[in-house]
LOVEXVO-821474 format. One record per residue (C-alpha): residue number from 0; residue in one letter; y, z, x. Coordinates in pm, whole numbers, plus 32768, in hexadecimal, padded with zeros to 4 digits. Last residue first. Layout:
<rs>
   keza   doba     py     pz     px
    NUM      a      Y      Z      X
...
</rs>
This chain:
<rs>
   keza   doba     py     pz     px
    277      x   2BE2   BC66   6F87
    276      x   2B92   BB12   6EC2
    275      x   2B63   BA79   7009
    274      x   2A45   BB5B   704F
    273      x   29A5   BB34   6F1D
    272      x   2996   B9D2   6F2E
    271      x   28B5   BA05   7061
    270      x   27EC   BA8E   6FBA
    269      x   27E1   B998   6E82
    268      x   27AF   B87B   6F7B
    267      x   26B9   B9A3   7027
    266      x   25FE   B999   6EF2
    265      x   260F   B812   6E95
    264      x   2579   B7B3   6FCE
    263      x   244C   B8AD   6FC5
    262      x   23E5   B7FC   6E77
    261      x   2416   B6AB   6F1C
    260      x   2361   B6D8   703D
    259      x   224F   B74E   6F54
    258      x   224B   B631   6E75
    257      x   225E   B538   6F76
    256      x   21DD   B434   6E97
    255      x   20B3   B3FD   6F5D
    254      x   2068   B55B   6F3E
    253      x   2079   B535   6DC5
    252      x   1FA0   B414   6DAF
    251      x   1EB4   B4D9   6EB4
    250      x   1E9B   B601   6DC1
    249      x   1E40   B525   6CBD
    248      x   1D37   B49F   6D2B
    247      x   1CB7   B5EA   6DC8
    246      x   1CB9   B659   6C54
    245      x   1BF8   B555   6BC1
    244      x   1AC2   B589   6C9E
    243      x   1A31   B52A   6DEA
    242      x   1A27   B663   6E63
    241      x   1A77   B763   6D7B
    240      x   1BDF   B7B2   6D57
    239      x   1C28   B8FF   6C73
    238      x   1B77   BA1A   6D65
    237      x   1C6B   B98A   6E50
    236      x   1DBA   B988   6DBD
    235      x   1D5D   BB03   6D8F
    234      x   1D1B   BB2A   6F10
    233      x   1E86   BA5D   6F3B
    232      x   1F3E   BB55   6E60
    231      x   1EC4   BC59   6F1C
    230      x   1E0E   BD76   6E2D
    229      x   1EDB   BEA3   6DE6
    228      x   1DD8   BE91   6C84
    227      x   1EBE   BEEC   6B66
    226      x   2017   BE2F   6C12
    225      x   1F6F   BCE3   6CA5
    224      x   1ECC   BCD6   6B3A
    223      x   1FD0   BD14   6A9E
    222      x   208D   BC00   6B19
    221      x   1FAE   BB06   6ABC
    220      x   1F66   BBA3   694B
    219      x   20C5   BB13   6923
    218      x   20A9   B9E0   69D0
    217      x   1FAD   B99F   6908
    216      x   2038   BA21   67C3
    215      x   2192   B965   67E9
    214      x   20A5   B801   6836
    213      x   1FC9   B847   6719
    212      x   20F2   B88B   662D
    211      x   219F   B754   66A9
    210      x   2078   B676   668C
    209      x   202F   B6F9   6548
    208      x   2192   B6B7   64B3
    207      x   2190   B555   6577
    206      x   2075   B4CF   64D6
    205      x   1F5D   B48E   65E2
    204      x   1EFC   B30B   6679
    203      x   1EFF   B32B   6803
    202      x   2071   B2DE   6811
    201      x   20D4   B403   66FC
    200      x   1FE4   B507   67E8
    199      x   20A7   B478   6939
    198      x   221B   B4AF   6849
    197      x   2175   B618   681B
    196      x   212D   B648   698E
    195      x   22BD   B5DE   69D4
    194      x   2355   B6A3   68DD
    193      x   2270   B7BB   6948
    192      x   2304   B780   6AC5
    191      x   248C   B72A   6A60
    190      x   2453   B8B7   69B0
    189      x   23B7   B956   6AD9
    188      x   24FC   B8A2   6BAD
    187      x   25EC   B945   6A9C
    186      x   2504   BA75   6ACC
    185      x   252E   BA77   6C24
    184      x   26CA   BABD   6C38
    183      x   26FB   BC14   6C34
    182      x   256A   BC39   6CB0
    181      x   2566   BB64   6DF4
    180      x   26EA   BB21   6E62
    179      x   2791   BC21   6DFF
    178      x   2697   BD12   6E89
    177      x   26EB   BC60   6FB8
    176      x   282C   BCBC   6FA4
    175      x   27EA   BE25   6F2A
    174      x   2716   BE6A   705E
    173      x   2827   BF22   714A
    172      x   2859   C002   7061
    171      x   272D   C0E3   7097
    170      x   2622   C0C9   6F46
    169      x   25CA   C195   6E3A
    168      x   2511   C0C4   6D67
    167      x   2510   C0EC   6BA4
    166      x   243B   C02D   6ADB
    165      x   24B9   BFDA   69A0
    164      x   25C8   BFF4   6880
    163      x   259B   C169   683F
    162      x   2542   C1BB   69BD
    161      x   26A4   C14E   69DA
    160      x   273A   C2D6   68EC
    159      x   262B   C391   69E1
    158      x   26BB   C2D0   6B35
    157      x   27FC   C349   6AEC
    156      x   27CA   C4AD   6A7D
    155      x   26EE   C4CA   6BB1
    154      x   27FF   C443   6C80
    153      x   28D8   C541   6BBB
    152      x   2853   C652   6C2C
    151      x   27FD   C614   6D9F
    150      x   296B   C5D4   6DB5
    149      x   2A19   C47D   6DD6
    148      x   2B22   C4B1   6F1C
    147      x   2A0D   C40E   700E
    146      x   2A30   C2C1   6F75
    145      x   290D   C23F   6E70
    144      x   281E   C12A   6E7B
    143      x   274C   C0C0   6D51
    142      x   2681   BF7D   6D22
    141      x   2621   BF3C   6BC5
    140      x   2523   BE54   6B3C
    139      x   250C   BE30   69CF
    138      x   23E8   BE52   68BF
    137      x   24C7   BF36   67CE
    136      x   2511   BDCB   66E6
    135      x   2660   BDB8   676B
    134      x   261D   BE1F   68A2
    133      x   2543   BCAD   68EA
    132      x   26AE   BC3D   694A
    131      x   269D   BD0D   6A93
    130      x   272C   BE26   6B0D
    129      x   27F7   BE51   6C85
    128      x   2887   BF9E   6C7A
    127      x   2999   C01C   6D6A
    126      x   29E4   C1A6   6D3D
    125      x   2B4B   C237   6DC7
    124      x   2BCE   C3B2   6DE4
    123      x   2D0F   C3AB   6E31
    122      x   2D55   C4B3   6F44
    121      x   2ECD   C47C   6FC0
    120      x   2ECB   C437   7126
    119      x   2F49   C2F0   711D
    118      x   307B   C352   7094
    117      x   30F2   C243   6F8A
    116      x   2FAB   C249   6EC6
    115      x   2F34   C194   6DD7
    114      x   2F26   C006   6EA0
    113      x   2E9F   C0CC   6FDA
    112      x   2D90   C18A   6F14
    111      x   2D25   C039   6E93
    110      x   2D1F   BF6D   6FD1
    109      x   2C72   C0BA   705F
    108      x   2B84   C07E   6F51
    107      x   2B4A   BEE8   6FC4
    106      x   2B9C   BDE0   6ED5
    105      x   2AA2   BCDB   6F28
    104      x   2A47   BCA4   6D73
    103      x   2AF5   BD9F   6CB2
    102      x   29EC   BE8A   6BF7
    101      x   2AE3   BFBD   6C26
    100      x   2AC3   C120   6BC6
     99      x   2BF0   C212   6BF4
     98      x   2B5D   C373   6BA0
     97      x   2CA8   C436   6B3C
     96      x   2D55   C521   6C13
     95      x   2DA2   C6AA   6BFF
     94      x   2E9E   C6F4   6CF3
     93      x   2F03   C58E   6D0B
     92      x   2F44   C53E   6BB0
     91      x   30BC   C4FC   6BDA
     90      x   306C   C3C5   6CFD
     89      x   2F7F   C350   6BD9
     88      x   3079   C31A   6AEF
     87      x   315B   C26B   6BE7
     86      x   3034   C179   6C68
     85      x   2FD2   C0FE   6AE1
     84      x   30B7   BFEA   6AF9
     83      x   3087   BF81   6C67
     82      x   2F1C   BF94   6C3C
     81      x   2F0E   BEBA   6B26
     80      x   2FDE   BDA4   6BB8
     79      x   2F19   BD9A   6CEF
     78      x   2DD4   BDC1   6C35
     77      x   2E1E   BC64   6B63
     76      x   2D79   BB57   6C7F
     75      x   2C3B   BC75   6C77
     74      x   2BFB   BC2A   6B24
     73      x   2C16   BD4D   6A47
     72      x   2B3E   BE65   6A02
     71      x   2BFF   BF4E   6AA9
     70      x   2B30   C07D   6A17
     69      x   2BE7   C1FD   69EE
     68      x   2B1F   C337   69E3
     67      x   2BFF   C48B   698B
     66      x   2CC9   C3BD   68AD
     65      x   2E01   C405   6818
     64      x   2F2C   C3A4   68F6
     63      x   2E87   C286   6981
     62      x   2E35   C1F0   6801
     61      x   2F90   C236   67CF
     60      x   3019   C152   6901
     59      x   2F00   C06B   6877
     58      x   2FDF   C042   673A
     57      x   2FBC   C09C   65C6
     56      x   2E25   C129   6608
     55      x   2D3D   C0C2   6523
     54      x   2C24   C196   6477
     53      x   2AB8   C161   6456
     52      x   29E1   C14E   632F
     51      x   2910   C03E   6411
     50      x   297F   BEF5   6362
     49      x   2AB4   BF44   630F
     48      x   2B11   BF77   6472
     47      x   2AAB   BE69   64D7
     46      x   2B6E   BD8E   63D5
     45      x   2CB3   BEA0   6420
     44      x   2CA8   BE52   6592
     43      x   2CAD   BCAF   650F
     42      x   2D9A   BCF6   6439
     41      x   2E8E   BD98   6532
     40      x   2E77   BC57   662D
     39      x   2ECD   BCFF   676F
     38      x   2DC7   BDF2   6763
     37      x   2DB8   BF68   66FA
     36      x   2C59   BFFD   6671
     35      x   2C23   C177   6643
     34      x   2ABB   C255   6639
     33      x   2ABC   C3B3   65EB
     32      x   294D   C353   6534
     31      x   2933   C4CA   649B
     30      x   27DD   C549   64BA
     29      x   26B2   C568   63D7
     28      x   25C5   C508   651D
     27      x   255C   C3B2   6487
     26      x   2701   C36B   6466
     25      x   2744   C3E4   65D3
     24      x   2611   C300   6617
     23      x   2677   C182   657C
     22      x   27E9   C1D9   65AD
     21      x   2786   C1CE   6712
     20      x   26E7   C0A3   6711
     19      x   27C3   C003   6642
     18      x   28C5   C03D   671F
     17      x   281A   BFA8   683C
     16      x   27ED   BE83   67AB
     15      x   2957   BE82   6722
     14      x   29C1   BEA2   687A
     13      x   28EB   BD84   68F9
     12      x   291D   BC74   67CC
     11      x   2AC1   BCB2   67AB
     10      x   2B4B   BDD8   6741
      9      x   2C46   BE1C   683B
      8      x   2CAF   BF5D   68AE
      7      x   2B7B   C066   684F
      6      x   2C10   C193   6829
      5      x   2B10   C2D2   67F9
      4      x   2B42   C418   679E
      3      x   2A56   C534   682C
      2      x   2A07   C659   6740
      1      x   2900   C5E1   66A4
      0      x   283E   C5D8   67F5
</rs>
């Protein structure tokens, strides 16, 4: 593992999530980081990179020519543009090619492969991830998918340096969308919900900072529940609403509100999003 250099292009909140994750354990095992920013903005790759004992890369052509892992974290409207600039180093790495690793929203490997490559039979080896913002504090999400080209070896390698920011899923391809959709994009909707719970604590008389911290720790202890005890979420709900009782109340105020139409509307929004993104 301390062998394996790492580029992350772009340093924005899911690369540098991931980064720190991985600088995190290579540092708890007594190994080098090998870890190198590039971006557009230079001081913003240096910032991150500061802030991990990493290195920076001059330009992401360099970063290509170095790393044995390289991460397109960038947006997937800027992949294009990366792609085309770090294609000619790649096309001279072919006998012994870097792990290309995108978390690019709807673009597809073969997308990827067809962007590097201008034979499409060379054999670059492509990963799509799909993290989430909860990554940055090692409680994140992440959806892996690799192309056929990635060795046994360094899927393992892979997965080992995201286990550092999260929980790790092998999944077929074909998913990633709606992957997207649910866990790339849920905790914004997780966040809009405690917001929402703590501003119904601040109505019904509480200060604000306890009705935030009860709302975060109830949602929190929520979700671990459903997790510890494999329990449907429904048969949980349950054991919560007696008849009659506060709960129930409250349930039917939400149901009223459409709240789970609306929950299942904004993941296939972000779905289908996704999609058009690719």
């Amino acid at each position: 593992m301390s062998e394996n250099k790492i580029a992350c292009i772009g340093s924005g909140n899911m690369g540098f999530a991931l980064m720190k994750g991985i600088a995190a354990m290579r540092k708890s095992a007594n190994n080098p980081i090998g870890i190198g920013f590039t971006d557009a903005y230079a001081e913003k790759a240096k910032t991150a990179a500061d802030a991990l004992g990493a290195g920076v890369f001059s330009s992401n052509t360099q970063a290509a020519e170095k790393a044995d892992f390289i991460f397109l974290a960038v947006k997937p409207q800027a992949l294009s543009d990366v792609l085309s600039e770090i294609a000619p180093v790649i096309q001279k790495r072919l006998t012994a090619p870097p792990l290309l690793i995108s978390m690019a929203a709807g673009w597809t490997i073969e997308k990827i492969q067809s962007a590097i490559a201008y034979n499409a039979a060379a054999n670059i080896p492509v990963a799509r991830i799909m993290p989430n913002t909860p990554a940055l504090i090692s409680k994140g999400m992440i959806a892996l998918a690799v192309s056929p080209e990635v060795s046994g070896e360094k899927a393992d390698a892979l997965e080992e340096m995201l286990k550092s920011a999260g929980a790790v899923d092998r999944i077929p391809e074909n998913y990633l969308n709606a992957v997207t959709g649910l866990s790339g994009s849920g905790p914004a909707f997780a966040f809009l919900f405690i917001e929402a719970l703590a501003d119904g604590g601040v109505l019904a008389g509480l200060p604000r900072d306890k009705a935030l911290r009860y709302a975060a720790q109830t949602v929190l202890g929520s979700a671990a529940m459903v997790l510890d005890t494999g329990k449907h979420p429904g048969e949980l709900k349950d054991m919560v609403a007696s008849p009659g009782g506060t709960t129930i109340a409250g349930v039917a105020a939400l149901e009223s509100g459409g709240f789970r139409s609306a929950a299942i509307q904004a993941v296939t929004a972000a779905w289908k999003r996704a999609k058009e993104l690719g």
